[in-house]
LOKOL-896243 format. One record per residue (C-alpha): residue number from 1; x negated, y negated, z negated. Coordinates in steps of 0.05 Angstrom, whole numbers. Each point is the difference from the previous one (the first is absolute). Last residue first. Example, Ala and Ser with C-alpha at 12.3 -4.5 7.8 and 13.67 -1.06 7.14 Angstrom:
2
> 2 -273 21 -143
> 1 27 69 -13
//
This chain:
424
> 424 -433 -1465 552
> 423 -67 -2 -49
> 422 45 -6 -68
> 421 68 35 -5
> 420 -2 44 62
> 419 -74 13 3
> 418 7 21 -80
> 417 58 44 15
> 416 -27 36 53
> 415 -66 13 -42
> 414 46 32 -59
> 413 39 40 46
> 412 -71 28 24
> 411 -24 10 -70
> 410 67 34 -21
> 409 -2 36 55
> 408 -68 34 2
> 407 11 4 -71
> 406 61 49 10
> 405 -40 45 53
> 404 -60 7 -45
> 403 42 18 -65
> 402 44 45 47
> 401 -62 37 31
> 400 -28 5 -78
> 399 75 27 -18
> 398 -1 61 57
> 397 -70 15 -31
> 396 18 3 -67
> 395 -14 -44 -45
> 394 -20 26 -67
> 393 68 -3 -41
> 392 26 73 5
> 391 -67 33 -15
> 390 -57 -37 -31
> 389 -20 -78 7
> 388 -71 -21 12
> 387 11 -72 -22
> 386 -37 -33 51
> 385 54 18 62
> 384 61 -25 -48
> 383 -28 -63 -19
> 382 -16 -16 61
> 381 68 14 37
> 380 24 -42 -63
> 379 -47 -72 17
> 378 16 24 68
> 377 73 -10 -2
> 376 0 -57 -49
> 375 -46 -47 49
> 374 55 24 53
> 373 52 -21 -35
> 372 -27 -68 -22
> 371 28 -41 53
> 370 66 36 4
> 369 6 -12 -78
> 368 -14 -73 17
> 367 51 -2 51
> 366 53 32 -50
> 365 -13 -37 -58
> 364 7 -63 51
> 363 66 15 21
> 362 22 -1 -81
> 361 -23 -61 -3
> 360 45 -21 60
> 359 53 39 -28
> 358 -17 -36 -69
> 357 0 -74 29
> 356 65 -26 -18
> 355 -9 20 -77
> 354 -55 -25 -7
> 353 3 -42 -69
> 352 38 53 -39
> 351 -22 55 33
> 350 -74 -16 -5
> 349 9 -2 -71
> 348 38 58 -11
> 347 -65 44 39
> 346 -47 -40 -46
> 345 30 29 -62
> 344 8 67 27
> 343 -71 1 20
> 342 -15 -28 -69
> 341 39 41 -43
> 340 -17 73 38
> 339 -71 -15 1
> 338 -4 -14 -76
> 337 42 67 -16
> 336 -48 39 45
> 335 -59 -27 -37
> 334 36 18 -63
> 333 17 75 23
> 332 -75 8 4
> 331 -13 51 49
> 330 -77 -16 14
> 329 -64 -9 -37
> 328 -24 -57 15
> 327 -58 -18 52
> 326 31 -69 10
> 325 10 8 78
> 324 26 68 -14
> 323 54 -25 -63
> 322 22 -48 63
> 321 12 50 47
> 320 39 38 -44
> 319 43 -58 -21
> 318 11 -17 71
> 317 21 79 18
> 316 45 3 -54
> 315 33 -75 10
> 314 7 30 70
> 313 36 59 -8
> 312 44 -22 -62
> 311 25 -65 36
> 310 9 30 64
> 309 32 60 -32
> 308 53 -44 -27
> 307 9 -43 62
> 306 13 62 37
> 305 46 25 -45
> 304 34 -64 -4
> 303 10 -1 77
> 302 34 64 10
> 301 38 -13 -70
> 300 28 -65 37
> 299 6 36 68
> 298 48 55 -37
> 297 36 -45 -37
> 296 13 -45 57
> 295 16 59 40
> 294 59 14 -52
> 293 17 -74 1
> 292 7 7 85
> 291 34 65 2
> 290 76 -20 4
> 289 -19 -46 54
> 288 -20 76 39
> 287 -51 37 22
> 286 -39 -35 57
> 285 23 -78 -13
> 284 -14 17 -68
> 283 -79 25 4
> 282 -15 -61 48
> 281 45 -50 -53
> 280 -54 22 -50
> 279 -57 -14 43
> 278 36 -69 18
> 277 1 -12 -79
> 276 -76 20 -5
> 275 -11 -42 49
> 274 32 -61 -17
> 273 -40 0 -67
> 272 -70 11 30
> 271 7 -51 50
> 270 -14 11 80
> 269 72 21 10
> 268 9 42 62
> 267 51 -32 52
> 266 55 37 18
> 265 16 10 75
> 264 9 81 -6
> 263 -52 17 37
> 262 -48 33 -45
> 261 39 -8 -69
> 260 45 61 -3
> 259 -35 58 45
> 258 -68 -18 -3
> 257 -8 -33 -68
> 256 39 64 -19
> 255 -54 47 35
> 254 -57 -38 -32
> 253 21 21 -69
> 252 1 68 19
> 251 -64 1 36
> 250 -29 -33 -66
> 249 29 63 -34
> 248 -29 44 43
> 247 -82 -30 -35
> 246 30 -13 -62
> 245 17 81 -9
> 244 -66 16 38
> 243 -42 -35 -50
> 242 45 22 -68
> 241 10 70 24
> 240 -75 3 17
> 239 -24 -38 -64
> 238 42 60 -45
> 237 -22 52 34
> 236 -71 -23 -1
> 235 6 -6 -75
> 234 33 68 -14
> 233 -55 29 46
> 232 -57 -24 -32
> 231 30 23 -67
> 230 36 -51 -48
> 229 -2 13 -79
> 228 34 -54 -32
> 227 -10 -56 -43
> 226 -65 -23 12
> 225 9 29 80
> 224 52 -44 -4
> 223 -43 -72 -10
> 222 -58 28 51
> 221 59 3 46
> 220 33 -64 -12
> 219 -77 -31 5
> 218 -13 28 74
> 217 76 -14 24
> 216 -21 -70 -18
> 215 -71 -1 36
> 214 38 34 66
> 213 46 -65 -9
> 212 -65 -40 21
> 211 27 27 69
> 210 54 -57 -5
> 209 72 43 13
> 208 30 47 48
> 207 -11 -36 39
> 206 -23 -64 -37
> 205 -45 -31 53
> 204 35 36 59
> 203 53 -43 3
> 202 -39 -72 -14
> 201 -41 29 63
> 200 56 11 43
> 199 36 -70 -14
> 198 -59 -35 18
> 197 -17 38 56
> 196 63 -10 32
> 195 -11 -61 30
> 194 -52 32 48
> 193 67 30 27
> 192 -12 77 16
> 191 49 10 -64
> 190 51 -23 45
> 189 60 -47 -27
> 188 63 42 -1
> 187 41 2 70
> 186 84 -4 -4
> 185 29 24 62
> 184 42 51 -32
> 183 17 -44 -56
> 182 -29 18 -71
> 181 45 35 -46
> 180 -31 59 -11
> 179 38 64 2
> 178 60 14 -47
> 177 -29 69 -20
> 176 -72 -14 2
> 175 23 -61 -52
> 174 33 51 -47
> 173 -55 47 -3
> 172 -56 -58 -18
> 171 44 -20 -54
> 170 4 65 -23
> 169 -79 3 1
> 168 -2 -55 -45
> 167 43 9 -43
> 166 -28 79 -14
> 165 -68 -32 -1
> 164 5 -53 -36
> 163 40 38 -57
> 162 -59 57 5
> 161 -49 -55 -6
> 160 29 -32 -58
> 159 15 52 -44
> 158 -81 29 15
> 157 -30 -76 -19
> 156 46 -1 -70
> 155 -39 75 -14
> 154 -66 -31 10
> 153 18 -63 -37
> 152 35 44 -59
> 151 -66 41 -4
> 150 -42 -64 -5
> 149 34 -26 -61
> 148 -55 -35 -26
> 147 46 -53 -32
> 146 -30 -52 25
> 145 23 21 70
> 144 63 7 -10
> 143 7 -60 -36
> 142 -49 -39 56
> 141 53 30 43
> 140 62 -24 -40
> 139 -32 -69 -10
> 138 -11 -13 75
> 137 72 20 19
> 136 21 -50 -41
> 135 -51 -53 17
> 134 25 13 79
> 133 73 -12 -17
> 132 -29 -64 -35
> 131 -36 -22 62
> 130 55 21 43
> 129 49 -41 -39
> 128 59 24 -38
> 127 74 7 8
> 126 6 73 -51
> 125 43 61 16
> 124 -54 13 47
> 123 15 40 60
> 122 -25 -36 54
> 121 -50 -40 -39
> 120 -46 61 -5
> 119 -8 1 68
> 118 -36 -67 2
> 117 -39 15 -70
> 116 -29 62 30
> 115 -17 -44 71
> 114 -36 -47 -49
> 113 -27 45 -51
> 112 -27 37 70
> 111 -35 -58 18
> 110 -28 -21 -50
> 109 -36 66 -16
> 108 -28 11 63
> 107 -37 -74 4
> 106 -29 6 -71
> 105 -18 78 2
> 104 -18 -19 78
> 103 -56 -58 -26
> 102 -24 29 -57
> 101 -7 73 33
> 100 -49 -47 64
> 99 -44 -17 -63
> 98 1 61 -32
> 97 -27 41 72
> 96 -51 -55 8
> 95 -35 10 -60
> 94 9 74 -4
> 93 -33 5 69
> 92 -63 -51 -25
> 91 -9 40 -59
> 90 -20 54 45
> 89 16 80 12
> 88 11 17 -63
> 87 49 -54 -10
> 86 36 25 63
> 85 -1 72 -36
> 84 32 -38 -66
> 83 50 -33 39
> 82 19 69 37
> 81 15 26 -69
> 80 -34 53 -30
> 79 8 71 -13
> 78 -58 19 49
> 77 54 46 48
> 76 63 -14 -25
> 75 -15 -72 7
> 74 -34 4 67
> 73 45 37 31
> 72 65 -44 -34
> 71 -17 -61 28
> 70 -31 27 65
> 69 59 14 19
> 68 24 -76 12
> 67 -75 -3 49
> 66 26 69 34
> 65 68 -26 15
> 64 -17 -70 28
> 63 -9 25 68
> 62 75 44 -4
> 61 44 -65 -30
> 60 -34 -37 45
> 59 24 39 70
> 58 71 21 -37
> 57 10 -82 5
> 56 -29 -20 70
> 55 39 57 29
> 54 70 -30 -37
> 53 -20 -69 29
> 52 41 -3 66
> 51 65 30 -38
> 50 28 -68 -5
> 49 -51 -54 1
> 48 31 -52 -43
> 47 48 32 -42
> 46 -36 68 -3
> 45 -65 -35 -25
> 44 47 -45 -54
> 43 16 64 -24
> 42 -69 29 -6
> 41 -32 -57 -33
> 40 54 -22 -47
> 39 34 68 -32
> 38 -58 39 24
> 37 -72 -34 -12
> 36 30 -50 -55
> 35 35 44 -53
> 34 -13 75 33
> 33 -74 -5 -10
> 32 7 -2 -87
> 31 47 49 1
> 30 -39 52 42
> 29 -60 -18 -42
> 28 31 26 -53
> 27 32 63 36
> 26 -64 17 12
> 25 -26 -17 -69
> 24 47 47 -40
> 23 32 67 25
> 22 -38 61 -34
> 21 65 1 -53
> 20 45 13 58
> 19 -48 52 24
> 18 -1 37 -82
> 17 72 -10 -8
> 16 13 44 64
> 15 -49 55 -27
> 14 29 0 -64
> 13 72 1 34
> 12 -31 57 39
> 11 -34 40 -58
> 10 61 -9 -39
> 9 41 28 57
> 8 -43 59 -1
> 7 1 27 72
> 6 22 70 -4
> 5 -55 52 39
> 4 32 63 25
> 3 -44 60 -7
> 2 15 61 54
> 1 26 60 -21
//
Protein backbone atom coordinates (compact mmCIF):
# COMPACT_ATOMS: atom_id res chain seq x y z
CA UNK A 1 0.00 0.00 0.00
CA UNK A 2 1.32 3.02 -1.05
CA UNK A 3 2.07 6.05 1.67
CA UNK A 4 -0.14 9.05 1.29
CA UNK A 5 1.45 12.19 2.54
CA UNK A 6 -1.28 14.79 4.52
CA UNK A 7 -0.19 18.32 4.30
CA UNK A 8 -0.15 19.66 7.92
CA UNK A 9 -2.31 22.61 7.84
CA UNK A 10 -0.26 24.01 10.69
CA UNK A 11 2.79 23.55 8.74
CA UNK A 12 1.11 25.56 5.85
CA UNK A 13 -0.44 28.40 7.79
CA UNK A 14 3.16 28.43 9.48
CA UNK A 15 4.60 28.46 6.29
CA UNK A 16 2.13 31.21 4.97
CA UNK A 17 2.78 33.42 8.16
CA UNK A 18 6.41 32.88 7.77
CA UNK A 19 6.33 34.76 3.66
CA UNK A 20 3.94 37.34 4.87
CA UNK A 21 6.21 38.01 7.76
CA UNK A 22 9.43 38.04 5.09
CA UNK A 23 7.57 41.08 3.38
CA UNK A 24 9.17 44.46 4.66
CA UNK A 25 11.50 46.81 2.63
CA UNK A 26 10.22 45.95 -0.80
CA UNK A 27 6.99 46.79 -0.20
CA UNK A 28 8.59 49.94 1.59
CA UNK A 29 10.15 51.27 -1.03
CA UNK A 30 7.16 50.34 -3.16
CA UNK A 31 5.22 52.94 -1.04
CA UNK A 32 7.55 55.38 -0.98
CA UNK A 33 7.88 55.30 -5.35
CA UNK A 34 4.21 55.04 -5.84
CA UNK A 35 3.55 58.82 -4.22
CA UNK A 36 5.29 61.00 -6.86
CA UNK A 37 6.79 58.50 -9.62
CA UNK A 38 3.20 56.79 -10.20
CA UNK A 39 0.30 58.74 -8.98
CA UNK A 40 2.00 62.17 -10.62
CA UNK A 41 4.69 61.05 -12.96
CA UNK A 42 3.10 58.19 -14.58
CA UNK A 43 -0.34 59.64 -14.92
CA UNK A 44 0.44 62.87 -16.09
CA UNK A 45 2.81 60.58 -18.78
CA UNK A 46 -0.45 58.85 -20.07
CA UNK A 47 -2.27 62.26 -20.19
CA UNK A 48 0.17 63.86 -22.30
CA UNK A 49 1.68 61.23 -24.46
CA UNK A 50 -0.84 58.56 -24.41
CA UNK A 51 0.57 55.15 -24.64
CA UNK A 52 3.79 56.67 -26.54
CA UNK A 53 5.83 56.51 -23.23
CA UNK A 54 4.87 53.05 -21.81
CA UNK A 55 8.34 51.53 -23.64
CA UNK A 56 10.28 54.40 -22.22
CA UNK A 57 8.87 53.41 -18.70
CA UNK A 58 9.34 49.32 -18.44
CA UNK A 59 12.90 50.34 -20.28
CA UNK A 60 14.08 52.29 -16.82
CA UNK A 61 12.38 50.47 -14.53
CA UNK A 62 14.61 47.19 -16.07
CA UNK A 63 18.33 49.38 -16.24
CA UNK A 64 17.91 50.66 -12.85
CA UNK A 65 17.06 47.14 -11.46
CA UNK A 66 20.45 45.83 -10.70
CA UNK A 67 21.76 49.28 -9.01
CA UNK A 68 18.01 49.16 -6.57
CA UNK A 69 19.18 45.36 -5.97
CA UNK A 70 22.13 46.06 -4.99
CA UNK A 71 20.59 47.42 -1.74
CA UNK A 72 19.75 44.35 -0.37
CA UNK A 73 23.01 42.17 -2.03
CA UNK A 74 25.27 43.99 -0.51
CA UNK A 75 23.57 44.21 2.84
CA UNK A 76 22.79 40.61 3.19
CA UNK A 77 25.94 39.89 1.94
CA UNK A 78 28.64 42.21 4.34
CA UNK A 79 25.73 43.14 6.82
CA UNK A 80 26.14 46.71 6.15
CA UNK A 81 24.45 49.35 4.67
CA UNK A 82 25.21 50.64 1.19
CA UNK A 83 26.15 54.11 3.03
CA UNK A 84 28.64 52.43 4.98
CA UNK A 85 30.25 50.55 1.71
CA UNK A 86 30.21 54.14 -0.11
CA UNK A 87 32.00 55.38 3.06
CA UNK A 88 34.45 52.68 2.57
CA UNK A 89 35.01 53.55 -0.62
CA UNK A 90 35.78 57.57 -0.02
CA UNK A 91 34.78 60.24 2.23
CA UNK A 92 34.34 62.25 -0.72
CA UNK A 93 31.21 59.72 -1.95
CA UNK A 94 29.53 59.97 1.51
CA UNK A 95 30.01 63.65 1.32
CA UNK A 96 28.23 64.14 -1.71
CA UNK A 97 25.68 61.42 -1.28
CA UNK A 98 24.37 63.43 2.30
CA UNK A 99 24.39 66.49 0.68
CA UNK A 100 22.19 65.66 -2.44
CA UNK A 101 19.75 63.31 0.75
CA UNK A 102 19.41 66.93 2.42
CA UNK A 103 18.21 68.39 -0.47
CA UNK A 104 15.42 65.51 -1.77
CA UNK A 105 14.51 64.57 2.14
CA UNK A 106 13.59 68.43 2.24
CA UNK A 107 12.17 68.75 -1.30
CA UNK A 108 10.29 65.06 -1.12
CA UNK A 109 8.88 65.58 2.07
CA UNK A 110 7.12 68.89 1.27
CA UNK A 111 5.72 67.84 -1.25
CA UNK A 112 3.93 64.95 -0.35
CA UNK A 113 2.60 66.81 3.17
CA UNK A 114 1.26 69.04 0.58
CA UNK A 115 -0.56 66.70 -1.85
CA UNK A 116 -1.41 64.48 1.71
CA UNK A 117 -2.85 67.61 3.18
CA UNK A 118 -4.78 68.33 -0.28
CA UNK A 119 -6.61 64.98 -0.19
CA UNK A 120 -7.01 65.04 3.20
CA UNK A 121 -9.29 68.08 2.94
CA UNK A 122 -11.82 66.10 0.98
CA UNK A 123 -13.05 64.30 3.68
CA UNK A 124 -12.28 66.32 6.71
CA UNK A 125 -15.00 66.93 9.06
CA UNK A 126 -12.83 69.98 9.85
CA UNK A 127 -12.53 73.65 7.28
CA UNK A 128 -8.84 73.98 7.70
CA UNK A 129 -5.88 75.19 5.79
CA UNK A 130 -3.47 73.14 3.85
CA UNK A 131 -0.72 74.21 6.01
CA UNK A 132 -2.51 73.08 9.09
CA UNK A 133 -3.94 69.92 7.33
CA UNK A 134 -0.28 69.32 6.51
CA UNK A 135 0.94 69.94 10.43
CA UNK A 136 -1.60 67.31 11.31
CA UNK A 137 -0.56 64.79 9.26
CA UNK A 138 3.04 65.78 10.18
CA UNK A 139 2.50 65.14 13.95
CA UNK A 140 0.88 61.70 13.46
CA UNK A 141 3.98 60.49 11.46
CA UNK A 142 6.66 62.02 13.61
CA UNK A 143 4.20 60.05 16.41
CA UNK A 144 4.56 57.03 14.60
CA UNK A 145 7.69 57.41 14.12
CA UNK A 146 8.86 58.47 17.61
CA UNK A 147 7.33 55.84 18.84
CA UNK A 148 9.64 53.20 17.26
CA UNK A 149 6.92 51.47 15.96
CA UNK A 150 8.61 50.15 12.88
CA UNK A 151 6.49 46.97 12.66
CA UNK A 152 3.21 49.01 12.47
CA UNK A 153 4.93 51.19 9.48
CA UNK A 154 5.84 48.07 7.63
CA UNK A 155 2.55 46.52 8.17
CA UNK A 156 0.58 50.23 7.47
CA UNK A 157 2.91 50.18 3.97
CA UNK A 158 1.41 46.38 3.00
CA UNK A 159 -2.64 47.84 3.75
CA UNK A 160 -1.89 50.45 1.56
CA UNK A 161 -0.47 48.84 -1.37
CA UNK A 162 -2.89 46.09 -1.67
CA UNK A 163 -5.87 48.97 -1.41
CA UNK A 164 -3.86 50.85 -4.27
CA UNK A 165 -3.61 48.21 -6.04
CA UNK A 166 -6.98 46.59 -6.12
CA UNK A 167 -8.42 50.56 -6.79
CA UNK A 168 -6.27 50.99 -8.97
CA UNK A 169 -6.35 48.26 -11.20
CA UNK A 170 -10.31 48.38 -11.13
CA UNK A 171 -10.08 51.64 -12.32
CA UNK A 172 -7.92 50.66 -14.98
CA UNK A 173 -10.71 47.76 -15.92
CA UNK A 174 -13.43 50.12 -16.03
CA UNK A 175 -11.80 52.64 -18.42
CA UNK A 176 -10.66 49.59 -21.00
CA UNK A 177 -14.26 48.92 -20.91
CA UNK A 178 -15.70 52.34 -21.90
CA UNK A 179 -12.70 53.07 -24.25
CA UNK A 180 -10.79 56.27 -24.17
CA UNK A 181 -12.35 59.20 -24.69
CA UNK A 182 -10.08 60.93 -26.99
CA UNK A 183 -11.53 61.83 -30.53
CA UNK A 184 -10.69 59.67 -33.33
CA UNK A 185 -8.61 62.22 -34.93
CA UNK A 186 -7.15 63.41 -31.87
CA UNK A 187 -2.93 63.19 -32.06
CA UNK A 188 -0.88 63.29 -28.54
CA UNK A 189 2.27 65.39 -28.61
CA UNK A 190 5.23 63.06 -29.93
CA UNK A 191 7.79 61.88 -27.72
CA UNK A 192 10.25 62.38 -30.88
CA UNK A 193 9.64 66.26 -30.09
CA UNK A 194 13.00 67.77 -28.73
CA UNK A 195 10.38 69.33 -26.36
CA UNK A 196 9.83 66.32 -24.83
CA UNK A 197 13.00 65.78 -23.27
CA UNK A 198 12.17 67.69 -20.44
CA UNK A 199 9.19 65.95 -19.56
CA UNK A 200 11.02 62.46 -20.26
CA UNK A 201 13.82 63.00 -18.08
CA UNK A 202 11.76 64.47 -14.96
CA UNK A 203 9.78 60.86 -15.64
CA UNK A 204 12.45 58.71 -15.51
CA UNK A 205 14.18 60.49 -12.54
CA UNK A 206 11.97 58.96 -9.92
CA UNK A 207 10.79 55.74 -11.77
CA UNK A 208 10.27 53.94 -9.79
CA UNK A 209 11.73 56.31 -7.41
CA UNK A 210 15.37 58.44 -6.77
CA UNK A 211 18.05 55.59 -6.98
CA UNK A 212 19.39 56.93 -3.55
CA UNK A 213 16.13 54.94 -2.49
CA UNK A 214 18.43 51.69 -2.94
CA UNK A 215 20.33 53.40 0.34
CA UNK A 216 16.80 53.33 2.15
CA UNK A 217 15.75 49.85 1.24
CA UNK A 218 19.53 49.13 2.46
CA UNK A 219 18.90 50.53 6.17
CA UNK A 220 15.05 49.00 6.39
CA UNK A 221 16.72 45.78 5.82
CA UNK A 222 19.66 45.95 8.12
CA UNK A 223 16.76 47.33 10.67
CA UNK A 224 14.59 43.74 10.16
CA UNK A 225 17.21 41.55 9.97
CA UNK A 226 17.63 43.02 13.96
CA UNK A 227 14.39 41.86 14.53
CA UNK A 228 13.91 39.04 12.42
CA UNK A 229 15.62 36.33 10.81
CA UNK A 230 15.50 36.99 6.84
CA UNK A 231 17.32 34.44 4.47
CA UNK A 232 18.82 35.61 1.09
CA UNK A 233 15.97 34.42 -0.48
CA UNK A 234 13.22 35.86 1.79
CA UNK A 235 14.84 39.24 1.11
CA UNK A 236 15.16 38.96 -2.63
CA UNK A 237 11.60 37.79 -2.69
CA UNK A 238 10.51 40.40 -1.01
CA UNK A 239 12.61 43.40 -3.25
CA UNK A 240 11.39 41.51 -6.43
CA UNK A 241 7.64 41.66 -5.60
CA UNK A 242 8.14 45.16 -4.41
CA UNK A 243 10.40 46.23 -7.80
CA UNK A 244 8.31 44.48 -10.32
CA UNK A 245 4.99 45.30 -8.39
CA UNK A 246 5.85 49.36 -8.85
CA UNK A 247 7.34 48.70 -11.94
CA UNK A 248 3.25 47.20 -13.72
CA UNK A 249 1.81 49.39 -11.53
CA UNK A 250 3.26 52.54 -13.27
CA UNK A 251 1.79 50.89 -16.53
CA UNK A 252 -1.40 50.96 -14.73
CA UNK A 253 -1.36 54.36 -13.81
CA UNK A 254 -0.30 55.38 -17.25
CA UNK A 255 -3.15 53.50 -18.87
CA UNK A 256 -5.85 55.85 -17.11
CA UNK A 257 -3.90 59.06 -18.03
CA UNK A 258 -4.29 57.40 -21.46
CA UNK A 259 -7.68 56.51 -21.62
CA UNK A 260 -9.44 59.42 -19.36
CA UNK A 261 -7.20 62.47 -19.52
CA UNK A 262 -5.25 62.04 -22.93
CA UNK A 263 -7.67 63.71 -25.20
CA UNK A 264 -10.26 64.54 -23.33
CA UNK A 265 -9.81 68.60 -23.67
CA UNK A 266 -9.00 69.10 -19.92
CA UNK A 267 -6.23 70.96 -18.99
CA UNK A 268 -3.70 69.36 -16.39
CA UNK A 269 -3.24 71.44 -13.29
CA UNK A 270 0.33 72.49 -12.79
CA UNK A 271 -0.33 73.03 -8.82
CA UNK A 272 -0.01 70.51 -6.31
CA UNK A 273 -3.48 71.04 -4.81
CA UNK A 274 -5.51 71.04 -8.16
CA UNK A 275 -3.91 67.98 -8.99
CA UNK A 276 -4.46 65.91 -6.55
CA UNK A 277 -8.25 66.88 -6.79
CA UNK A 278 -8.20 66.30 -10.75
CA UNK A 279 -6.39 62.83 -9.86
CA UNK A 280 -9.27 62.13 -7.70
CA UNK A 281 -11.96 63.24 -10.22
CA UNK A 282 -9.69 60.73 -12.83
CA UNK A 283 -10.46 57.69 -10.47
CA UNK A 284 -14.42 58.96 -10.24
CA UNK A 285 -15.11 59.78 -13.66
CA UNK A 286 -13.96 55.92 -14.32
CA UNK A 287 -15.89 54.17 -11.45
CA UNK A 288 -18.45 56.00 -10.34
CA UNK A 289 -19.44 59.79 -8.39
CA UNK A 290 -20.42 57.51 -5.68
CA UNK A 291 -16.60 56.49 -5.52
CA UNK A 292 -14.92 59.74 -5.40
CA UNK A 293 -14.57 60.10 -1.16
CA UNK A 294 -13.69 56.39 -1.08
CA UNK A 295 -10.77 57.11 -3.69
CA UNK A 296 -9.94 60.07 -1.71
CA UNK A 297 -9.30 57.82 1.17
CA UNK A 298 -7.51 55.54 -0.69
CA UNK A 299 -5.11 58.28 -2.56
CA UNK A 300 -4.80 60.12 0.84
CA UNK A 301 -3.39 56.84 2.71
CA UNK A 302 -1.50 56.22 -0.82
CA UNK A 303 0.18 59.39 -0.32
CA UNK A 304 0.69 59.33 3.56
CA UNK A 305 2.38 56.16 3.33
CA UNK A 306 4.69 57.39 1.09
CA UNK A 307 5.34 60.49 2.94
CA UNK A 308 5.79 58.36 6.03
CA UNK A 309 8.44 56.13 4.69
CA UNK A 310 10.06 59.16 3.09
CA UNK A 311 10.48 60.65 6.28
CA UNK A 312 11.74 57.39 8.12
CA UNK A 313 13.95 56.32 5.00
CA UNK A 314 15.75 59.27 4.60
CA UNK A 315 16.10 60.73 8.09
CA UNK A 316 17.74 57.02 8.59
CA UNK A 317 20.01 57.17 5.88
CA UNK A 318 21.03 61.12 6.82
CA UNK A 319 21.59 60.27 10.35
CA UNK A 320 23.77 57.33 9.32
CA UNK A 321 25.70 59.27 7.11
CA UNK A 322 26.32 61.76 9.44
CA UNK A 323 27.41 59.35 12.61
CA UNK A 324 30.12 58.12 9.46
CA UNK A 325 31.39 61.51 8.73
CA UNK A 326 31.88 61.92 12.65
CA UNK A 327 33.43 58.46 13.14
CA UNK A 328 30.57 57.56 15.77
CA UNK A 329 29.33 54.70 16.52
CA UNK A 330 26.17 54.25 14.63
CA UNK A 331 22.31 53.47 15.35
CA UNK A 332 21.66 55.99 17.80
CA UNK A 333 17.88 56.38 17.99
CA UNK A 334 18.73 60.16 19.15
CA UNK A 335 20.54 61.04 16.02
CA UNK A 336 17.58 59.70 14.15
CA UNK A 337 15.22 61.65 16.39
CA UNK A 338 17.31 64.99 15.61
CA UNK A 339 17.08 64.28 11.82
CA UNK A 340 13.54 63.54 11.87
CA UNK A 341 12.70 67.19 13.74
CA UNK A 342 14.65 69.25 11.62
CA UNK A 343 13.89 67.87 8.15
CA UNK A 344 10.36 67.89 9.16
CA UNK A 345 10.76 71.27 10.52
CA UNK A 346 12.27 72.70 7.39
CA UNK A 347 9.92 70.70 5.09
CA UNK A 348 6.65 72.89 7.05
CA UNK A 349 8.55 75.78 6.49
CA UNK A 350 9.01 75.69 2.97
CA UNK A 351 5.28 74.91 2.71
CA UNK A 352 4.19 77.66 4.36
CA UNK A 353 6.08 80.30 2.42
CA UNK A 354 6.23 78.22 -1.05
CA UNK A 355 3.51 76.95 -1.42
CA UNK A 356 3.04 77.97 -5.24
CA UNK A 357 6.31 76.64 -6.15
CA UNK A 358 6.29 72.96 -4.68
CA UNK A 359 5.45 71.15 -8.17
CA UNK A 360 8.12 73.11 -9.57
CA UNK A 361 10.37 72.04 -6.56
CA UNK A 362 9.21 68.98 -6.70
CA UNK A 363 10.30 68.94 -10.77
CA UNK A 364 13.58 69.71 -9.71
CA UNK A 365 13.96 66.57 -7.16
CA UNK A 366 13.32 64.70 -10.04
CA UNK A 367 15.97 66.28 -12.54
CA UNK A 368 18.51 66.21 -9.99
CA UNK A 369 17.81 62.53 -9.17
CA UNK A 370 18.09 61.94 -13.03
CA UNK A 371 21.40 63.75 -12.86
CA UNK A 372 22.81 61.69 -10.19
CA UNK A 373 21.47 58.31 -11.31
CA UNK A 374 24.07 57.23 -13.04
CA UNK A 375 26.80 58.43 -10.40
CA UNK A 376 24.52 56.10 -7.93
CA UNK A 377 24.50 53.24 -10.38
CA UNK A 378 28.17 52.77 -10.48
CA UNK A 379 28.95 53.97 -7.10
CA UNK A 380 26.60 50.36 -6.24
CA UNK A 381 27.78 48.24 -9.38
CA UNK A 382 31.22 48.93 -7.57
CA UNK A 383 30.38 48.14 -4.48
CA UNK A 384 28.99 44.98 -5.45
CA UNK A 385 32.06 43.75 -7.86
CA UNK A 386 34.76 44.66 -4.75
CA UNK A 387 32.88 42.99 -2.19
CA UNK A 388 33.46 39.38 -3.28
CA UNK A 389 29.92 38.33 -2.70
CA UNK A 390 28.90 34.47 -2.35
CA UNK A 391 26.07 32.59 -3.89
CA UNK A 392 22.70 34.25 -4.63
CA UNK A 393 24.00 37.89 -4.41
CA UNK A 394 27.38 37.74 -6.43
CA UNK A 395 26.39 39.03 -9.80
CA UNK A 396 25.72 36.84 -12.05
CA UNK A 397 26.62 36.98 -15.40
CA UNK A 398 23.12 37.74 -16.96
CA UNK A 399 23.05 40.81 -14.11
CA UNK A 400 26.78 42.15 -15.02
CA UNK A 401 25.38 42.42 -18.92
CA UNK A 402 22.30 44.23 -17.36
CA UNK A 403 24.49 46.49 -15.02
CA UNK A 404 26.62 47.41 -18.23
CA UNK A 405 23.61 47.74 -20.49
CA UNK A 406 21.59 50.00 -17.87
CA UNK A 407 24.66 52.43 -17.36
CA UNK A 408 25.21 52.66 -20.89
CA UNK A 409 21.80 54.37 -20.81
CA UNK A 410 21.70 56.17 -18.03
CA UNK A 411 25.04 57.83 -19.08
CA UNK A 412 23.84 58.36 -22.59
CA UNK A 413 20.32 59.74 -21.39
CA UNK A 414 22.27 61.75 -19.08
CA UNK A 415 24.56 63.36 -22.03
CA UNK A 416 21.27 64.01 -24.16
CA UNK A 417 19.89 65.82 -21.49
CA UNK A 418 22.82 67.99 -20.76
CA UNK A 419 23.17 69.06 -24.77
CA UNK A 420 19.45 69.71 -24.58
CA UNK A 421 19.37 71.90 -21.50
CA UNK A 422 22.75 73.63 -21.75
CA UNK A 423 24.98 73.35 -25.14
CA UNK A 424 21.65 73.24 -27.60
Amino acid sequence: MENVTTANPATNTNRLKDILNSFGPGIMMATAAVGGSHLVASTKAGAIYGWQLAIIILLVNLFKYPFFRAGIQYTMGTGKSLIEGYSIMGRGYLWVYTILMVIASIVSTAALLMFSASLFGYFSPFDLSITANAGIILTVCLAILFGGHYSALSSLSKVIMLVLVVATVSAAIIAFSKGAVAPADFQSPSIWDISAIGFIVIMMGWMPGPIEVSSLTSMWLKKQREEQDVSEKQALFDFNVGYIGTALLAIVFLALGALVLNGSGETLKSSGIGFSHQLVSMYASTIGEWSRYLIAVVAFFCIFGSTITVIDGYCRSLSEAHLLIQRKPLDQRKNHIIWMSVVSAIAMIVLLFFTAKLMTMLDFAMVLAFITTPVFALLNYRLLVTSNLKGKLALSPFMKILSWAGLAYLFIFLAVFIWWKWLM
